[in-house]
N, C-alpha and C positions, 0 to 999 in steps of 0.2 A: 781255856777261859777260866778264870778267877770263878769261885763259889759264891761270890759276891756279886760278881758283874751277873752271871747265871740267872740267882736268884732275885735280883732285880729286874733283868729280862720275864721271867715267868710272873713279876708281879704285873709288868704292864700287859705283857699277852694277857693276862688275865681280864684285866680291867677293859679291855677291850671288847670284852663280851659282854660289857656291863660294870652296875656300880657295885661294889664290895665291904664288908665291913672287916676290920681289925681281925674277926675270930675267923672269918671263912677265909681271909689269905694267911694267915698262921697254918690253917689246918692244910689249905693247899701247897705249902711247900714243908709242911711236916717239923717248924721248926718252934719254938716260945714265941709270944705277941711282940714283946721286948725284943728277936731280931730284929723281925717284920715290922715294927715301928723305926726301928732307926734307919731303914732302907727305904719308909714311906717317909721319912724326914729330913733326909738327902733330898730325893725325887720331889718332894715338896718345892724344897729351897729352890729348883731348877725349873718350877713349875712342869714339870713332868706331871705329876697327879696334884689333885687339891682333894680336901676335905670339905664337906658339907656338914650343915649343921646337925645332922644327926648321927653325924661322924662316918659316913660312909663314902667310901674314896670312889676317884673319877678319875680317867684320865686328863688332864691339866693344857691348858694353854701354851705351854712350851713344846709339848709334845704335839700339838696340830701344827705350830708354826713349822716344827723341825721335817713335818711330810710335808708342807707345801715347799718347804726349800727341796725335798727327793722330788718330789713331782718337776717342779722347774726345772732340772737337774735334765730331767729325760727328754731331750730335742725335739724325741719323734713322737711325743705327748705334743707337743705345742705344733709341731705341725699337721698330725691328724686332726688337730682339735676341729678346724671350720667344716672340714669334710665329714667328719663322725656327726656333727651337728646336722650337717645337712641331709646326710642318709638317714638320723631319725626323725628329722621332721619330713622326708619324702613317705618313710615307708610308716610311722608311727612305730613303732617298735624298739625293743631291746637293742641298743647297741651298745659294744664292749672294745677294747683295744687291751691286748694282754703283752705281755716281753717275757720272753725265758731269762732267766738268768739263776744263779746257783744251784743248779739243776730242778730247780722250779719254775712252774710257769704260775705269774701274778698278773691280777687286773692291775691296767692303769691307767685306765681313763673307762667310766662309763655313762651313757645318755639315758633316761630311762626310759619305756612306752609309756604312751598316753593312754593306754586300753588298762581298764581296771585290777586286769590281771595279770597281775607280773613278776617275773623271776625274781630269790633270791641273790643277790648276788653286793659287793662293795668294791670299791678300790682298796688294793691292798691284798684281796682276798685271792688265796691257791684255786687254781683250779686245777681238775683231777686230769693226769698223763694220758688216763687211758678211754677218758668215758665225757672228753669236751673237743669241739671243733678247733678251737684256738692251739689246745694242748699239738694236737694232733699235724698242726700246719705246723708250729714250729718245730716240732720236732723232726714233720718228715724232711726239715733240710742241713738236718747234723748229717756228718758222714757215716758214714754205712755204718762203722763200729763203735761209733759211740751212741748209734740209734741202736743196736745191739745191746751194750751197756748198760742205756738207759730202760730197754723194754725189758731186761734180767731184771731188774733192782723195784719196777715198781710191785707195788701194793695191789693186787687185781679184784678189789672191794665189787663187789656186785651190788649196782643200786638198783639194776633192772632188767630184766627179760633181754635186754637189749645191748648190757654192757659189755665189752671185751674182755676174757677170760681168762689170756696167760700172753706170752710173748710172743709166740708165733702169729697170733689171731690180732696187734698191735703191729707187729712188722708187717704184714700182709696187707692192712690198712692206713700205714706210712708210705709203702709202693704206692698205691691208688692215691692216696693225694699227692705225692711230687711229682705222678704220671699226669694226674688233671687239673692239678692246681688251686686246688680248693676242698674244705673236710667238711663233714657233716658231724652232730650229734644226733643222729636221730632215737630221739629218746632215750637213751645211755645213762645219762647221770639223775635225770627225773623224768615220770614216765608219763609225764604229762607236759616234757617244752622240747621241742626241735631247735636245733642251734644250725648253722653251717656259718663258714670262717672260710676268709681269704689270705694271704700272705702279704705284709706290704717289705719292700724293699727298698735297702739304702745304694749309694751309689758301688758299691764295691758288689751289688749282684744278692749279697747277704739278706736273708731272711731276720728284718730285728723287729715285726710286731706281728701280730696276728690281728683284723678285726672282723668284726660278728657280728650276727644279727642272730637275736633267740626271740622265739613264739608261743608262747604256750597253744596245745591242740585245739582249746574251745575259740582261742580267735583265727588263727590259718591251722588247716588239716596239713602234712606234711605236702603232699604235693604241689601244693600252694608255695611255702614256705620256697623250695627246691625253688621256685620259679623267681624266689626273689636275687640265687645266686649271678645272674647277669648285672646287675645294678650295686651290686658288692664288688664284685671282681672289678668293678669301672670303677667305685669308689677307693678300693685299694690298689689300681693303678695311679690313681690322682696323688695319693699320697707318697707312692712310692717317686711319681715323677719329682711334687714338692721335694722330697728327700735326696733326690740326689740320682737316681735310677732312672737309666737307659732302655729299653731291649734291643739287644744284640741280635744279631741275626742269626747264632746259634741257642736263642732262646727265645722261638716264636712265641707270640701268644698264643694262650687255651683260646679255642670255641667260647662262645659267649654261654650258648645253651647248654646244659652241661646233661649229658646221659641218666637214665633213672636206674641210681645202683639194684643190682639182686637183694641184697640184702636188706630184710625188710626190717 
């Protein structure tokens, strides 16, 4: 990739986090004001980023259109869409629909809860390999060696008492959910919201989304939460059926109610 295409990319990551001025994106990409203006005055013309009058950049109106056209893009966005709506408005809570791809897993489609306290979270936005329910579904349905692979390569950031530590301790809990069919975060990534994820499926059997439901502890205590994985798994069967997906008779269904892991 061009040093130019690059450093235009890190200027909109940037801006994505917020609004910026001329001298704080200079400084972040270490170059004169004079590059970093002639690359905000391209992106301009494209409406990629605009300028405000106090001269401090935004991302730009071209740049939301060009994500509603990726969003459109994704099938299995527009057919989760009526079901994700209806499991937040059943249960009130968080809900998420994430896709693997580039050896990433991204949100792409989310509902918010109604309860005052709630997860960070956006479309668009990574979630972590080793320490999110969604991560966790998709991956447990890569083949053996590229789940291999993929648990070598991550980053094993410790956000909590409760997050997974290296590869083995990710493989181990890839078996358990393509054994039962559905993941947990139980406090993993923040150590105050429980998440658990189901798989949804296209017609070809393939794992292409993961969706979720996350709680923070002061509204459902984790036991609670568990209790809501039957009404998930029914939710991301609806979608899988919309999609295209069967079950085979070498691929019963899970139990509804699902066992209380050891792991606390």
């Amino acid at each position: 990739m061009s040093q130019t295409v690059t450093r235009a990319l890190r200027l909109l990551a940037e801006l994505g986090e917020g609004e910026r001025s001329l001298d704080q994106l200079a400084e972040l990409l270490g170059v004169h004001k004079t590059t970093v203006l002639r690359l905000l005055q391209s992106l301009e013309e494209e409406r990629f980023v605009h300028r405000d009058a106090d001269y401090r950049y935004h991302l730009g109106a071209g740049l939301f259109a060009l994500s509603s056209r990726a969003l459109e893009q994704r099938g299995i966005r527009r057919i989760a869409a009526p079901h994700l709506a209806e499991l937040n408005a059943a249960t009130g809570h968080t809900v998420h629909l994430a896709a693997y791809e580039g050896g990433e897993v991204v949100y792409i489609d989310k509902y918010d809860s109604r309860h005052p306290v709630r997860m960070y979270s956006r479309i668009g936005l990574r979630a972590g390999l080793h320490n999110t329910a969604v991560a966790k579904v998709l991956l447990a349905d890569l083949p053996a060696a590229e789940r291999r692979r993929v648990a070598r390569a991550v980053d094993y950031t410790v956000h909590t008492p409760n997050t997974l530590t290296g590869p083995a301790a990710l493989l181990a809990e890839l078996d358990t959910v393509a054994a039962q069919g559905w993941a947990q975060d139980h406090a993993e990534h923040e150590s105050f919201i429980n998440c658990v994820a189901a798989p949804v499926r296209d017609a070809t059997g393939q794992v292409v989304a993961a969706v979720s439901i996350s709680v923070p502890d002061v509204v459902l205590p984790y036991e609670r939460v568990l209790d809501l994985v039957p009404r998930l798994l029914t939710t991301a069967r609806a979608i899988s059926a919309d999609a295209g997906h069967t079950d085979r008779p070498d691929r019963p269904d899970r139990p509804d109610r699902p066992d209380r892991p050891d792991r606390p």
